[in-house]
C-alpha positions in Angstrom: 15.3 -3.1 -26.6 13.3 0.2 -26.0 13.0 2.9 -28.2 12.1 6.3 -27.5 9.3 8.1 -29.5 8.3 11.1 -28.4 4.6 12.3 -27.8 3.0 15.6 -27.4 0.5 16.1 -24.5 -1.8 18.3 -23.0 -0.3 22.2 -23.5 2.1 21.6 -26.0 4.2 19.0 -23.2 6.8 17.3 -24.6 6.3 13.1 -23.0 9.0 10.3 -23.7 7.2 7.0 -24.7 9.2 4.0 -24.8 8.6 1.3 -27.3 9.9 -2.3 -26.1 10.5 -5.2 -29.0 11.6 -5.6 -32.4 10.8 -1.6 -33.9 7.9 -1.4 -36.4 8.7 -2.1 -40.1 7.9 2.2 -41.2 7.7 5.3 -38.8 4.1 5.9 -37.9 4.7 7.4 -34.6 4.2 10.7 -36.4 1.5 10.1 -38.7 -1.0 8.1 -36.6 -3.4 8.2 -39.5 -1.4 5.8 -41.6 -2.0 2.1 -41.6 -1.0 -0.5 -39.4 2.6 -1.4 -39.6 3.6 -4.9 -40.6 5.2 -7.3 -37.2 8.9 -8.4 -36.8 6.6 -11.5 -37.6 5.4 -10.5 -41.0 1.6 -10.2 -39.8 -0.5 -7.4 -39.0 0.1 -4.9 -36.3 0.4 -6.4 -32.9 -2.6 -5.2 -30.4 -1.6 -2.4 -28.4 -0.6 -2.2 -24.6 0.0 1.2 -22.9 1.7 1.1 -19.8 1.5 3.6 -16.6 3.7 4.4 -14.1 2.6 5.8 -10.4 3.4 8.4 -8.9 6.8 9.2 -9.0 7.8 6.0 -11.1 8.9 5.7 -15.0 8.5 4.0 -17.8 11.8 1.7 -17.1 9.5 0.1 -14.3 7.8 -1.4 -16.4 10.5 -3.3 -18.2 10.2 -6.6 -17.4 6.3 -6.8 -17.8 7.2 -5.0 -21.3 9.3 -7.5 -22.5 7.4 -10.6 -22.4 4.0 -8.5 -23.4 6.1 -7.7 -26.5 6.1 -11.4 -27.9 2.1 -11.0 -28.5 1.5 -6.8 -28.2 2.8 -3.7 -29.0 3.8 -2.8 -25.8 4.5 0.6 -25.1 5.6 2.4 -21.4 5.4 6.1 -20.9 7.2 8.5 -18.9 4.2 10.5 -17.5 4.6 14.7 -17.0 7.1 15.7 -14.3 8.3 11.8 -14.5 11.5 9.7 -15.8 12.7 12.1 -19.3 9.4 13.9 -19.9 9.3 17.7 -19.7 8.8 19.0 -16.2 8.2 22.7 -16.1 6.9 24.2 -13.1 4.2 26.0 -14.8 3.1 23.2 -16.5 -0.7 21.8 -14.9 -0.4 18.6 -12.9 -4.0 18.2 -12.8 -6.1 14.9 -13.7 -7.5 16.3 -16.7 -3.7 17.0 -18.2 -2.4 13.4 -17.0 -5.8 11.9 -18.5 -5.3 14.2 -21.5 -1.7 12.6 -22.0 -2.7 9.7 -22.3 -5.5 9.5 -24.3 -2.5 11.6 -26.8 -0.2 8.8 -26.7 -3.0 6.2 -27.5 -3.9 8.5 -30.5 -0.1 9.8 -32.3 1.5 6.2 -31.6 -2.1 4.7 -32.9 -2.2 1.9 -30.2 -5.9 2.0 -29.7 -8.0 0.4 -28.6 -5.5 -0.5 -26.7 -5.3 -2.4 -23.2 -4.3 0.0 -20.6 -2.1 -1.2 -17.7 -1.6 0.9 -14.7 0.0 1.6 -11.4 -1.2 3.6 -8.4 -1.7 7.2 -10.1 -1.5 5.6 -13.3 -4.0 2.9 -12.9 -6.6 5.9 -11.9 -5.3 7.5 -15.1 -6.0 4.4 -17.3 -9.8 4.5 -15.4 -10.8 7.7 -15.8 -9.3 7.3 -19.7 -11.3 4.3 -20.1 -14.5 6.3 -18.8 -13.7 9.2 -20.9 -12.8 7.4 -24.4 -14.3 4.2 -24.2 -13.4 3.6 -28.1 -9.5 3.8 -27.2 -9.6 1.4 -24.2 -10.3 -2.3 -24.8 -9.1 -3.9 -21.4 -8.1 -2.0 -18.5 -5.8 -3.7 -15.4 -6.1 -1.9 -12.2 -3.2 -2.2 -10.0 -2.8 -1.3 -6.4 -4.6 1.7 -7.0 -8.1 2.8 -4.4 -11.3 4.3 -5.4 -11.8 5.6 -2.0 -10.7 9.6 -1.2 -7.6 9.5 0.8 -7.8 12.8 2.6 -6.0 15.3 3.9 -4.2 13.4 6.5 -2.5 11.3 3.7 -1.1 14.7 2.2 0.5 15.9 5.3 2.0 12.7 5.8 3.6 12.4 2.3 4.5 15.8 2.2 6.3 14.9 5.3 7.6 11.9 3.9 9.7 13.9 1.3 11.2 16.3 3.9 12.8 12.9 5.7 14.6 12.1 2.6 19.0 12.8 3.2 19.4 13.9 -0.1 21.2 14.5 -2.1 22.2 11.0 -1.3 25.9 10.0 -1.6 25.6 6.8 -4.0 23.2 5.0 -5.5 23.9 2.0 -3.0 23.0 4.8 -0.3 19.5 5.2 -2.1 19.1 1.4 -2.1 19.7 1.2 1.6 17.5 4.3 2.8 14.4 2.9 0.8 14.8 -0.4 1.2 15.9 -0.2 4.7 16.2 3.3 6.5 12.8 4.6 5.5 10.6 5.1 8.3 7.9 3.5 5.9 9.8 0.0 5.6 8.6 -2.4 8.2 10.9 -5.5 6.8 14.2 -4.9 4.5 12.6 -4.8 0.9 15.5 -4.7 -1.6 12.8 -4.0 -4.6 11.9 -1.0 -3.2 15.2 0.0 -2.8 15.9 -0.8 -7.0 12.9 0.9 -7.5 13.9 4.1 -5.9 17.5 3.6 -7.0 15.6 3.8 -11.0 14.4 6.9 -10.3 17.6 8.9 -9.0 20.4 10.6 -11.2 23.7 11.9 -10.7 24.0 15.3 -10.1 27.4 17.6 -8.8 26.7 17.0 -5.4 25.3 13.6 -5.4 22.4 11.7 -6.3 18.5 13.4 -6.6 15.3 12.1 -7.7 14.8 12.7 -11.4 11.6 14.5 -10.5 10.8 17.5 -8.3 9.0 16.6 -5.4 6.7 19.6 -5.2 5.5 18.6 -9.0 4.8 15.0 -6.7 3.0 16.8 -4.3 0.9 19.3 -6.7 -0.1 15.9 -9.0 -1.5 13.9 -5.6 -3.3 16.5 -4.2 -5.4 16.5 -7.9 -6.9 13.2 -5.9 -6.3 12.5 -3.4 -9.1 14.4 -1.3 -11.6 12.4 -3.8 -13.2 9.7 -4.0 -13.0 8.3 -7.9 -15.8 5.6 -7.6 -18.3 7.2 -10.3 -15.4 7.2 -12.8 -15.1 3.5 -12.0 -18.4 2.8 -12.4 -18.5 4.4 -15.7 -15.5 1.8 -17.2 -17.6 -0.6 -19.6 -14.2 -2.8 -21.1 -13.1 -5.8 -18.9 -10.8 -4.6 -16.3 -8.8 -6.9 -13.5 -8.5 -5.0 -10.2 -5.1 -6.6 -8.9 -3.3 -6.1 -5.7 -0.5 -7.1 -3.2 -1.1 -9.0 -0.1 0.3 -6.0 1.8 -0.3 -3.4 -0.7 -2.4 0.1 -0.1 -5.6 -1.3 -1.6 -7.2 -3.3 1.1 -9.0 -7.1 0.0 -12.2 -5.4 1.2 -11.7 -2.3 -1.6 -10.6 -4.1 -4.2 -13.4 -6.5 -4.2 -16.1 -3.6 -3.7 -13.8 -1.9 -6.7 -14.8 -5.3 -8.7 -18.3 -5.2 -7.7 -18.8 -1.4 -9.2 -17.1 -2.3 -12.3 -19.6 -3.7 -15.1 -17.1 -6.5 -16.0 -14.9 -6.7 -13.5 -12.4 -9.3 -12.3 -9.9 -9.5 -9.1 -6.8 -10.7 -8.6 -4.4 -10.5 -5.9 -0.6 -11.2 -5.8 1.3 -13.4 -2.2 4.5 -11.7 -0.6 3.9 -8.6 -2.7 3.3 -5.1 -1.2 2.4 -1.7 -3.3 4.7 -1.9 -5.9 3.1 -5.4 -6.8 4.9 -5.5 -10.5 8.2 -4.8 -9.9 8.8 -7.2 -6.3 7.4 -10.4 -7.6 7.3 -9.8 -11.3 6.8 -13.3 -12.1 3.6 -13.8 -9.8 2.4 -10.7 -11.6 2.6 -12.3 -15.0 1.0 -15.6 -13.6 -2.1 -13.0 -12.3 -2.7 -11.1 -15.3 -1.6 -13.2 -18.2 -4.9 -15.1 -18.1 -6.7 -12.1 -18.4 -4.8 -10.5 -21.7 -5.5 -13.7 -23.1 -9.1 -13.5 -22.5 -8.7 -10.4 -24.4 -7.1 -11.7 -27.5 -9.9 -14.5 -27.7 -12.4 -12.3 -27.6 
């Protein structure tokens, strides 16, 4: 099960974090300062694992890596700003600083920290630049399919074009499955994951199905890094962190291994038959790549 807590973030925004496993024993989500709640086990409080989406993504994405992380962690996804059923106003600031700020928020009113931070794409470079920021809130970082290197502008013409190709609003969900994991100009193979994934993060509206986001809000947040490189921020992350990727994802072996080599206590992973969205197609190969490094973490 997941339950919904509610988190304020940078400006006053209104976030949706989701809680997966049994609930805790007393409500603390709004009194961070009280004590650890008791386990559905009877022990102490459970270690805490904060879970970001990429761009465009939600906290549902994260479901199946939630669930088995919720036999040994508090596990908790969150619906980033302008994502899944967080607040989305369009003067709201898509910035690093807010999605950074966000974060370290959630870690603080759900008192998960020091937590283990688990991101994807946008949210892995959130989890970083977190973990360089408040070191005391971050014990383990996992990097996934996310680069250090400045995209450019190129990239942001080319997504911006990207959206414009989309036939919404899209007559059934089973259309959305078929354009993403088949249609797109972006597909080289069929890739029904993608098409699930993309299906996740549509709703129903009068004339069909949209994206639960707006896609200038997508736009505004990438272009907050896109045309940077983030490698001094890397360089800065002192907790052990696992740089993972798909064998034909966006971050290049090359990258990710030079990614390791900046990182003070780095590892590397990488994850067969798996493109960019490396948790969600081969969720089990994803467990079996970064379940030996959570454990590491619980020894220490």
């Amino acid at each position: 099960m997941a339950r919904r807590i509610d988190v304020t973030g940078a400006g006053g925004l209104r976030l949706a974090a989701w809680e997966f496993g049994d609930p805790p024993k007393t409500d603390r989500a709004h009194d961070p300062a009280r004590s650890p709640a008791p386990s559905s086990s009877g022990g102490t409080d459970l270690p805490g694992v904060l879970l970001l989406h990429g761009l465009m993504g939600r906290a549902s994405h994260w479901a199946p890596t939630a669930r088995w992380l919720s036999a040994r962690h508090r596990a908790v996804a969150l619906d980033q700003r302008g994502h899944g059923r967080s607040d989305k106003p369009p003067q709201a600031a898509y910035t690093r600083d807010a999605y950074v700020e966000d974060a370290e928020a959630a870690l603080e009113q759900l008192g998960l920290g020091p937590a283990v931070l688990i991101g994807h794409a946008m949210g892995a470079l959130t989890g970083w630049q977190l973990a360089a920021k408040r070191p005391d809130l971050v014990r383990g970082l996992i990097i996934c399919d996310m680069r250090a290197s400045a995209l450019g502008t190129a990239s942001q013409h080319t997504w911006t074009e990207w959206f414009r190709a989309w036939p919404v609003p899209f007559a059934t969900l089973a259309d959305v499955r078929k354009w993403f994991g088949e249609d797109d100009p972006w597909v080289e193979r069929p890739n029904r994951a993608r098409g699930e994934f993309y299906a996740e993060v549509m709703a129903e509206s009068p004339d069909g199905w949209r994206p639960v986001f707006e896609p200038e809000q997508m736009l505004r947040s990438r272009e907050t890094w896109v045309y940077d490189a983030h490698w001094e921020e890397l360089a800065q992350v002192r907790c052990p962190t696992l740089v993972v990727r798909g064998l034909d994802g966006e971050l290049g072996r090359a990258e990710a291994q030079e990614m390791v080599r900046v990182l003070p206590n780095g590892q590397y992973a990488e994850v067969a038959d798996a493109g960019h969205l490396v948790h969600y197609d081969q969720p089990e190969a994803w467990r079996t790549a970064i379940e030996p490094f959570l454990n590491t973490l619980a020894d220490a």
